[in-house]
FILOVO-591688 format. One record per residue (C-alpha): residue in one letter; x, y, z. Coordinates in steps of 0.25 Angstrom, whole numbers, plus 5000, padded with zeros to 4 digits. Layout:
BEGIN
AXYZ
...
***
This chain:
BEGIN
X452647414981
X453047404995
X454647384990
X454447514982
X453847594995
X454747525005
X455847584995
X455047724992
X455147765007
X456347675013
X455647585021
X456347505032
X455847405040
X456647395055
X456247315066
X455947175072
X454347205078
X453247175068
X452347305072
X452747415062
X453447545067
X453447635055
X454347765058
X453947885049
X455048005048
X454448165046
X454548275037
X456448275032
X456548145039
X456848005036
X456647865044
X458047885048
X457447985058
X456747865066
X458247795071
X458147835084
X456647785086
X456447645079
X457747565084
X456847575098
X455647495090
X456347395082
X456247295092
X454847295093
X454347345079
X454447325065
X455347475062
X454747535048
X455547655043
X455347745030
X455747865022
X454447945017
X454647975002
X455648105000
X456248065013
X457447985017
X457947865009
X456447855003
X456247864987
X456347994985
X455847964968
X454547904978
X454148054981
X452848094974
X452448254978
X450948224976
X450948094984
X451848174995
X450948284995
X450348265008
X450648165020
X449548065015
X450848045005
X451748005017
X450647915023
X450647835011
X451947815009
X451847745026
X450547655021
X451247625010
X452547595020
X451347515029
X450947445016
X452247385010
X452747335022
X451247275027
X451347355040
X450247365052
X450147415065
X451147515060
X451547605072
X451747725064
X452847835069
X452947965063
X453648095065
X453248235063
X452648245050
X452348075048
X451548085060
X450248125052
X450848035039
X450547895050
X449447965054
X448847975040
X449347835036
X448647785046
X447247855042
X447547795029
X447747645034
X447647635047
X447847475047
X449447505046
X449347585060
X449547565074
X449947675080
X450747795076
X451847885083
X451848025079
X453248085083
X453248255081
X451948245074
X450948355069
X449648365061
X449848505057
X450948585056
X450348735055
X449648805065
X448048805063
X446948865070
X446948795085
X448248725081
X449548725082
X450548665072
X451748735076
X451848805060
X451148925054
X450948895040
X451849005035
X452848925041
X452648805035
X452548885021
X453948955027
X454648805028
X454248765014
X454748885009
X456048875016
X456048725012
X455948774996
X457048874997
X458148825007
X458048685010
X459248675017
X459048775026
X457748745028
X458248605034
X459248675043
X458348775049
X457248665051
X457648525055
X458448575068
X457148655071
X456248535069
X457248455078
X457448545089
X458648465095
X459748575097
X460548505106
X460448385095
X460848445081
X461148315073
X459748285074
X459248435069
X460448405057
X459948275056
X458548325052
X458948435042
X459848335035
X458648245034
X457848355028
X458748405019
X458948275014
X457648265008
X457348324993
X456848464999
X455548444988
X455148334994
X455548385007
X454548525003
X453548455000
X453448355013
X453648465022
X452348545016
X451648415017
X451848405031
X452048535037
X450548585029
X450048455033
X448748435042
X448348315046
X447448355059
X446148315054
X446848155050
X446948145067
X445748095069
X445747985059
X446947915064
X446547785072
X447747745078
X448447775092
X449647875091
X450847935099
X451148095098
X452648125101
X452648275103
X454148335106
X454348465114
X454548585106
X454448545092
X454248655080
X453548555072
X452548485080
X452348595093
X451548525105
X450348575101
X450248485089
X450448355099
X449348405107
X448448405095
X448848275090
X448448225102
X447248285103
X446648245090
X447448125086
X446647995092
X447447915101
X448547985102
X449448005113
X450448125115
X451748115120
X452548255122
X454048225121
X455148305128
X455748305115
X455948425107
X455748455092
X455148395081
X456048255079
X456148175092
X456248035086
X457748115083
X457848215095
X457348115106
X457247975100
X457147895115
X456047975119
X455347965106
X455447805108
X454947805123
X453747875117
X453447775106
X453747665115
X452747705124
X451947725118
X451847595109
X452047495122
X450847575128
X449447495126
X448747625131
X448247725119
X447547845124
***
């Protein structure tokens, strides 16, 4: 079992610290996204990168639609991850969409868990009554359908957008390659999981201490939702970062660094 999934999502282990950092990868992404953040953790921890099924260099034949039907899918595909390689005190860091995955992982079996980054994150992406989400839902029903019919141009049009770093373009290029890399069924159904998701009411069951990295000006995850994670996520701490768009692991990878160090080497959780 733990050489089938450490094939099944293309596990690799980096690093020469014994504390786990696991790096999960968003929504048309892969761990190769992660390579301007890790090399400035290997020294001190043990560096675990993965592909999620459908994605990356993972085992595409893996891919089950029912078992990927929602993000508890994803967040058994970490414990299972967690499991093979006997993992704990895992600090967990997410982007965008694998935020609420480590969050619902660690709900599941918190023993694995320490603490958990959540780079980009949201627990909602569609307006609601007394929220904002940044999406009404006939946008989100407007990117599926765009997704079904022109998946090509629907990558062009989106990634830059996502990415918002015009005077970088290689990064927005980098990104639409990467979605349109993925088998667009797979890819259609992962982007309905997320952007329908809601996971607002799995806050308050999380038990362990996070960082919220919120970027300036970002399409996805506007600052409203930052302010509500922190709000109603329990020992959460909110960092608003002066980068902009929705990938800044990419776009602004020293600053995304100095914010996870900081906050690991504090002792102080509030």
């Amino acid at each position: 079992m733990p050489t089938d999934v450490l094939k099944r999502n293309h596990v690799r282990v980096l690093g020469k610290g014994t504390t786990p950092m696991l790096f999960a990868h968003g929504f048309g992404c892969a761990q190769q996204m992660w390579r301007y953040i890790w090399p400035a953790f290997e020294d001190d921890y043990k560096i675990v990168l993965f592909d999620y099924v459908g994605s990356g260099q993972s085992d595409v034949s893996a891919y089950n639609s029912e078992r990927y039907a929602n993000l508890n899918g994803y967040a058994e595909d970490v414990l299972d991850i967690c499991r093979a390689l006997d993992l704990r005190e895992v600090i967990f860091v997410g982007h965008s969409v694998s935020c609420m995955v480590g969050l619902l992982a660690s709900i599941k079996e918190p023993v694995f868990f320490q603490k958990i980054i959540l780079v980009s994150p949201s627990p909602r992406y569609i307006n609601d009554q007394g929220y904002v989400g940044g999406f009404e839902h006939a946008d989100i029903e407007e990117l599926l359908t765009t997704m079904e019919r022109n998946f090509i141009g629907w990558a062009n049009f989106l990634a830059p957008a996502i990415m918002k770093n015009p005077g970088n373009p290689e990064l927005g290029q980098e990104l639409t390659e990467s979605f349109c890399s993925t088998d667009p069924v797979i890819a259609r159904q992962f982007a309905e999981v997320t952007f329908l998701s809601d996971n607002r009411r799995d806050l308050h069951k999380v038990r362990h201490p996070s960082l919220i990295l919120q970027c300036s000006d970002d399409m996805v995850a506007p600052a409203e939702v930052g302010s509500y994670l922190r709000d109603n996520l329990p020992a959460s701490q909110l960092v608003l970062m002066e980068a902009t768009g929705h990938c800044p692991h990419m776009s602004a990878p020293e600053e995304t660094i100095h914010f996870m160090k900081q906050y690991l080497e504090s002792s102080v959780l509030t």
